[in-house]
N, C-alpha and C positions, 0 to 999 in steps of 0.2 A: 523151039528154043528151050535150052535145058536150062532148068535150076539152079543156083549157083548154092552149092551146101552149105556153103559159110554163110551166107545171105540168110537160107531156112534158120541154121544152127542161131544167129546173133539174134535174128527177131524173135526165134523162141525164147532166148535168152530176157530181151526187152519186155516177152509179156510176162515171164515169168517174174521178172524186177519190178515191173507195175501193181503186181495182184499182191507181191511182198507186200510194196512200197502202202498199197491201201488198206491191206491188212495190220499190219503195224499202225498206221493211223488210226484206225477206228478201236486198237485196243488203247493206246495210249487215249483219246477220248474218252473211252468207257473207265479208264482209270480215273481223269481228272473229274469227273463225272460222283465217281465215287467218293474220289476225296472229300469234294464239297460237299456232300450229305451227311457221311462223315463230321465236315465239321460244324455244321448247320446243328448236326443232333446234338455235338456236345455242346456247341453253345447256348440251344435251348436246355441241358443238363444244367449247366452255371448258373443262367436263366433264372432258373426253377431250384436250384438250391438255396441261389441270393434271398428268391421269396419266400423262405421259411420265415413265418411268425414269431414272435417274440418269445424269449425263454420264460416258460414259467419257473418262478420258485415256487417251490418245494413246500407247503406248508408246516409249519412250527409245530410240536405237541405241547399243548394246553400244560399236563401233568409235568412234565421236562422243564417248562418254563418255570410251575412253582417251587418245583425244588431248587431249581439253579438262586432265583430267585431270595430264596428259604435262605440258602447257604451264606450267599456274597449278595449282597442290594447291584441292583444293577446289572450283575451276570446275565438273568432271565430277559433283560434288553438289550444285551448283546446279542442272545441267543436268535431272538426275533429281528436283531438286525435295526432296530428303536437306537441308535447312538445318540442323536440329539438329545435323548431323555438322560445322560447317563449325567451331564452337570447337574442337571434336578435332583437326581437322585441320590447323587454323592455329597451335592452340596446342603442340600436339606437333614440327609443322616449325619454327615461330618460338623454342622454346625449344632447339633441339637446334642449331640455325643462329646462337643468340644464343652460346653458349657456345663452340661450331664457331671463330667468327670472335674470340672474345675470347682461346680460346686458341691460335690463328694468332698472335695477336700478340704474347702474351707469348715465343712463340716466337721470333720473329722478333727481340725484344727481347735475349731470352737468349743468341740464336744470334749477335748481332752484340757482345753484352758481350764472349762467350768469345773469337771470332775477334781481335776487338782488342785481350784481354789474351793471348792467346797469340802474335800475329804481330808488336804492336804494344806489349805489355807497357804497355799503358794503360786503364786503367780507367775506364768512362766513368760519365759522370753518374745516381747512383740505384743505383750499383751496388759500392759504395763497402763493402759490408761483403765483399765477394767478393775485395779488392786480397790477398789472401794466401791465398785458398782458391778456385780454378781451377777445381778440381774441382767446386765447389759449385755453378760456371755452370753446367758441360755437365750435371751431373746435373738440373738443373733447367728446360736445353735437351728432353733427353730426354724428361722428363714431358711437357711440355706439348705434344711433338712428338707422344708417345703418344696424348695425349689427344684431340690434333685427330684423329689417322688414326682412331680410333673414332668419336668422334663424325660422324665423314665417314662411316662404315660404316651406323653409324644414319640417318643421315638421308637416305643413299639406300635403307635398307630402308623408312622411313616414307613416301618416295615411291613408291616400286613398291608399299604395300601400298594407298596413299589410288587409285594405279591402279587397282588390282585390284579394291577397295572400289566403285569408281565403276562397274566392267565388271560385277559382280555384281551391283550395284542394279538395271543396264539390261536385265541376262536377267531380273530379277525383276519387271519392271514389267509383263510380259505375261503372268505367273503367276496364275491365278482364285483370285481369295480372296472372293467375294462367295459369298450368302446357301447358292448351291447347294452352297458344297463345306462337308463336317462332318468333323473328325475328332476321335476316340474315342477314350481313354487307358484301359485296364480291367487290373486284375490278371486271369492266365491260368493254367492249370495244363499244361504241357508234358511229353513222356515224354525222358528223358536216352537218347539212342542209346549214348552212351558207358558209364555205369555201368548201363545198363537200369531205371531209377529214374525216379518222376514228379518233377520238378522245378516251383516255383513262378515264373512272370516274370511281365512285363507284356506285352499286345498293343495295337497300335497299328492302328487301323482307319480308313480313308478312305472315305468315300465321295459318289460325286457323283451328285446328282438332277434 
């Protein structure tokens, strides 16, 4: 019995349409295959970028701080990023500068009542309960004379301290306060070298891991 050539020709056909047919499957597999590791890697990429540590800043310079400081009160705790301090510091120079300048001028008021009724035996305007009592200017020249030279005292201490304030924030900005450093506050029991006696204190313990 002969062969029917169409028969040969279609089933060649058929296997060749199978070995396609599994061929194609297995790369589409080995694609999907890939995608997913693929996306496994970036997502462990995201992963692992989310767990970046905390930004550090930058720490402050000490010298930067005192000038800024020097200049404008309060700049040098800008500078360090200190805001909270900047009422302290505004309000402490502005109040001590308000008073400073008010009593300059009563001074100045005083000082020229007296001179014109002592040189000039004229009394000037506002100052009319003093026309018989002289003494009552300079005494009250005096005060207020006093009172500036102090308060000029102060308010150059409040300046040199808002400097100093500002230079200590800036050595403290590179100071580790983060997770690793621990300290420990505990009652202690110590021996007295002096009277030879246990004495009770506290110990203060640091430590970094």
């Amino acid at each position: 019995m002969k062969n029917n050539p169409y028969k040969v020709f279609f089933g060649f056909l058929f296997v060749i349409f199978l070995q396609t047919g599994n061929f194609l499957l297995a790369q589409t597999s080995d694609t999907l295959t890939t995608s997913t590791d693929t996306l496994l890697i970036s997502s462990d990429s995201t992963a692992t970028n989310k767990k970046k540590g905390p930004k550090v800043r930058k720490p402050t310079i000490p010298w930067k701080a005192a000038v800024m400081s020097a200049c404008l009160p309060g700049l040098g705790q800008i500078y360090n990023r200190k805001y909270w301090k900047l009422p302290i510091v505004w309000g402490a120079l502005g109040t001590t500068g308000y008073f400073l300048v008010d009593s300059h001028i009563q001074y100045v008021k005083y000082r020229d009542a007296y001179r014109s009724f002592v040189n000039d035996s004229l009394v000037l305007p506002g100052f009319e309960a003093y026309a018989s009592n002289s003494g009552g200017l300079k005494s009250q020249r005096d005060n207020y004379e006093r009172t500036r030279n102090i308060l000029t005292i102060v308010a150059a201490a409040l300046w040199t301290l808002n400097i100093i304030d500002a230079v200590v924030d800036a050595h403290l900005s590179s100071f580790d306060v983060g997770p690793n450093l621990s300290m420990k506050l505990a009652p202690a029991t110590m021996f007295n070298v002096y009277n030879h006696q246990p004495a009770v204190g506290l110990s203060l313990t640091l430590s970094f891991k």
